[in-house]
C-alpha positions as CSV (number, residue, x, y, z in Angstrom):
1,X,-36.3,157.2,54.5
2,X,-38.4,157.0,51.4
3,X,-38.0,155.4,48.4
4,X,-37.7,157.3,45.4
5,X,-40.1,155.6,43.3
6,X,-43.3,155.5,45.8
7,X,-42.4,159.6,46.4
8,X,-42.6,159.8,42.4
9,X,-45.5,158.1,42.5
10,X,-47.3,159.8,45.2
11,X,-46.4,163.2,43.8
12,X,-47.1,162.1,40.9
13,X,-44.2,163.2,38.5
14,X,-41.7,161.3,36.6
15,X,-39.3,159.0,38.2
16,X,-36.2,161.3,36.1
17,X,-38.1,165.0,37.0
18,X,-37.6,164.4,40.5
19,X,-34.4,163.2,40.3
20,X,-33.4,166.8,38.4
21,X,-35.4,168.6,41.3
22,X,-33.7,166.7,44.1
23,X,-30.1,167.5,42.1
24,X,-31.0,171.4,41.6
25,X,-32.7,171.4,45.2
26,X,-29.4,169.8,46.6
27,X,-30.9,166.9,48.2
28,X,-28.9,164.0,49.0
29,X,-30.1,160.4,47.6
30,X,-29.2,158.0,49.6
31,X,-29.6,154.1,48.2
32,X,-32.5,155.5,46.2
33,X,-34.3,157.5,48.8
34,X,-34.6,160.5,50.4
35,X,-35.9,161.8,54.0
36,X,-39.6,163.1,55.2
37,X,-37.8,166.5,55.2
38,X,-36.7,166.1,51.7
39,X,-39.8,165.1,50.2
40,X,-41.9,168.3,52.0
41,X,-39.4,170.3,50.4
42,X,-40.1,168.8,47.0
43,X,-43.8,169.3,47.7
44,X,-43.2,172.9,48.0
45,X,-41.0,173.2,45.1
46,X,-43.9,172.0,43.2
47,X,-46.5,173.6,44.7
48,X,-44.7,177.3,44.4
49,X,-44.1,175.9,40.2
50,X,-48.1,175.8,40.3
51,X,-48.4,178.9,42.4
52,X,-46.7,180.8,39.7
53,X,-48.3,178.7,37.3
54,X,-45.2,177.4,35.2
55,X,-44.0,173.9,34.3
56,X,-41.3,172.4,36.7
57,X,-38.7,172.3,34.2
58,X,-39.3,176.2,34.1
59,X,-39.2,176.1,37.7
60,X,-35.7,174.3,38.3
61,X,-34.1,176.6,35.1
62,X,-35.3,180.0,37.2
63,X,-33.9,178.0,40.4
64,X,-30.9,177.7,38.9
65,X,-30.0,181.0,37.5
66,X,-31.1,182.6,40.9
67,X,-28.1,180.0,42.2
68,X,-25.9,181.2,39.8
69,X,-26.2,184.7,40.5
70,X,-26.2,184.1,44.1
71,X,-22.4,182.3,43.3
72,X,-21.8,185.2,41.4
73,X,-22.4,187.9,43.8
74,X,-20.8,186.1,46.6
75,X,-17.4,186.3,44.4
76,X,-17.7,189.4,44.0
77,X,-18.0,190.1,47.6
78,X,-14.7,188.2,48.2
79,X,-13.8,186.0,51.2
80,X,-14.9,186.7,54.5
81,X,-13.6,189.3,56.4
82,X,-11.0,188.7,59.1
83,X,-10.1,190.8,61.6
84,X,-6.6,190.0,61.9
85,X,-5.8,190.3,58.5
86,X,-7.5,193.7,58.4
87,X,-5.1,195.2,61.5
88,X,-2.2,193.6,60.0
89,X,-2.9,195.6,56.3
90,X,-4.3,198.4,57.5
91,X,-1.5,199.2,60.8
92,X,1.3,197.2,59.5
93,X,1.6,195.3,62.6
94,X,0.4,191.6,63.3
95,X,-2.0,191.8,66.7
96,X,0.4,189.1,68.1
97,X,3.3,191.2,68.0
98,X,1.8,194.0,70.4
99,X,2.5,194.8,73.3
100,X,-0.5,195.1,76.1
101,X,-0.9,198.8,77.1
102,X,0.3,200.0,73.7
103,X,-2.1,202.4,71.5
104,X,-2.4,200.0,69.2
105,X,-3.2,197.5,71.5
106,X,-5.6,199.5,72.5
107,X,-7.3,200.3,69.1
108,X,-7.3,196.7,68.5
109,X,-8.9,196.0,71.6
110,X,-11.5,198.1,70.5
111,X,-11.9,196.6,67.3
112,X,-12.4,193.3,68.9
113,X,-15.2,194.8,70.7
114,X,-16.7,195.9,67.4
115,X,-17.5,192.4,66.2
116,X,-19.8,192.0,68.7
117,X,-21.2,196.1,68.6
118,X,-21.3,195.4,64.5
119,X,-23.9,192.0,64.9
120,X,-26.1,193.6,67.9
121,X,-25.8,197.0,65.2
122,X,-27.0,194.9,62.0
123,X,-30.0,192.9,64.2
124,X,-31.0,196.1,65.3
125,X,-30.7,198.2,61.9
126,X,-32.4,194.7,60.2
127,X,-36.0,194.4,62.8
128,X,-36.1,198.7,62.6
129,X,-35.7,198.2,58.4
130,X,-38.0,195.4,58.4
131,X,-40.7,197.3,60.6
132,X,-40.2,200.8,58.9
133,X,-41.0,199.4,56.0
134,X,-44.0,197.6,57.0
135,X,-45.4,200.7,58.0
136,X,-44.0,202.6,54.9
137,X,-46.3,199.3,53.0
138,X,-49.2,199.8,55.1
139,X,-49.8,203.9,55.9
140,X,-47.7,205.2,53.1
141,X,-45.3,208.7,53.6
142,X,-46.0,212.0,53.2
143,X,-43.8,214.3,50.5
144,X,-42.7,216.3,53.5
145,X,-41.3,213.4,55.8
146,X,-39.2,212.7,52.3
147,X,-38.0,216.0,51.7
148,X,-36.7,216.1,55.3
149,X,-35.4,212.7,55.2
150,X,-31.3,212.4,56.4
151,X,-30.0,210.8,52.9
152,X,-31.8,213.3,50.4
153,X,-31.0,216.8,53.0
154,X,-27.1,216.4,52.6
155,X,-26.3,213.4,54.7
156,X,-24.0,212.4,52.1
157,X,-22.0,215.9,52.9
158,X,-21.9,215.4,56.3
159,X,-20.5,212.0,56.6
160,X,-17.7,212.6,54.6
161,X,-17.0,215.6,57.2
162,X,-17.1,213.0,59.4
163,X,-15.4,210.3,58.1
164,X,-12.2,213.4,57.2
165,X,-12.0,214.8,61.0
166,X,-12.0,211.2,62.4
167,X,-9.0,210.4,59.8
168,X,-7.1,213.6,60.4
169,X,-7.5,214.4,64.0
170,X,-7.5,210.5,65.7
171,X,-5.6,208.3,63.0
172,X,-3.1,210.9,61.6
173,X,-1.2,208.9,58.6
174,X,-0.5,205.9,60.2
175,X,-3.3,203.9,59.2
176,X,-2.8,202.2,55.5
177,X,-6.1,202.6,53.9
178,X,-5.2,201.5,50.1
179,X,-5.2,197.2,49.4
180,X,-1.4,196.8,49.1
181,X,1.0,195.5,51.8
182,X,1.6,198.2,54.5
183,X,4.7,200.2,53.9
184,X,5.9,199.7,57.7
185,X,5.9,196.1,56.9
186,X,7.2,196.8,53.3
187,X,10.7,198.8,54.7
188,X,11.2,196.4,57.6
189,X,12.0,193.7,54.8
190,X,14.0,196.0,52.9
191,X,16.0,197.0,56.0
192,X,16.9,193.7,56.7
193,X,18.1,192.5,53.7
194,X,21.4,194.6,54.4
195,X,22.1,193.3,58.0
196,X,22.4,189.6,56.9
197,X,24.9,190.2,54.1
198,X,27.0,192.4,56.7
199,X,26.3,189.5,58.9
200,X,27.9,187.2,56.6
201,X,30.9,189.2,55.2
202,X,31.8,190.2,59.2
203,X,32.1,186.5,59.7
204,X,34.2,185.4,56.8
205,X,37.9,186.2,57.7
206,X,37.0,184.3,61.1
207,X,36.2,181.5,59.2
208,X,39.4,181.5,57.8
209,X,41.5,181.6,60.7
């Protein structure tokens, strides 16, 4: 550990400044010092404030409004996804509750296998983005290769032909694609309500007796 004051001193900032950059930077103090780790950090903090040749205190405010936005777009992504949850809204059936061999056992079978198809997918789609581009930076595109490209010639059109034929012909209307509670789930509640009162009035005169 290092203490705090010989770090201020050997960077060669206020004693206060690099409190406010360990706080935005989310560095723990601990009894007035912080790790090796820590202080590299701090040097590059500063360092990137010189690069871009504003005053730390400019540095931390842009620091912090990036932070906020980030908190900000991740509410507005919402929680994360869970597959359960999903099956449960979208089939109206909890994956507990099925039984093995059933089609929807099946389908959620399937779906378990996309978790692992959806991160070999996105590692794939992110190193072919990540090199296309690089080439894109470095030999440019022709006005042709654009014109041809899948998104501007109607790919648009053609996934939502797609994405109908795969909802008509292999999921019929049995799939709940709105937000709200599934309406299997919805008139199984409702159709229970009924039995207990019967339930209850069929047992009274024994009671009595």
């Amino acid at each position: 550990m290092m203490n705090l004051t010989l770090v201020a001193q050997q960077l060669e900032i206020p004693l206060e400044q690099l409190k406010s950059i360990c706080q935005v930077l989310k560095i723990e103090i601990i009894k007035n010092a912080v790790t090796p780790n820590d202080k590299e950090k701090i040097q590059e903090f500063i360092r990137a404030c010189k690069n871009q040749e504003i005053t730390i205190e400019q540095g931390l405010l842009e620091l912090q409004q990036l932070q906020r936005e980030a908190q900000t777009q991740q509410k507005a992504l919402g929680e994360k996804f869970n597959l359960d949850e999903f099956f449960k809204q979208r089939i109206g059936t909890s994956p507990e509750e099925l039984n093995s061999g059933s089609y929807h056992y099946d389908l959620y079978q399937l779906l378990l296998k996309s978790q692992s198809i959806s991160q070999v997918g996105y590692t794939l789609f992110r190193e072919a983005f990540l090199r296309q581009t690089q080439d894109l930076i470095m030999n440019g595109t022709e006005a042709e290769s654009i014109n041809k490209n899948q998104t501007v010639a109607g790919f648009d059109k053609a996934f939502d032909t797609i994405e109908t034929q795969f909802e008509q012909n292999f999921l019929g209307t049995s799939v709940n694609w709105g937000e709200e509670e599934h309406p299997m789930l919805a008139a199984s509640q409702k159709a229970a309500l009924p039995s207990t009162q019967e339930t209850s009035t069929s047992t009274s005169p024994s009671s009595k007796k």
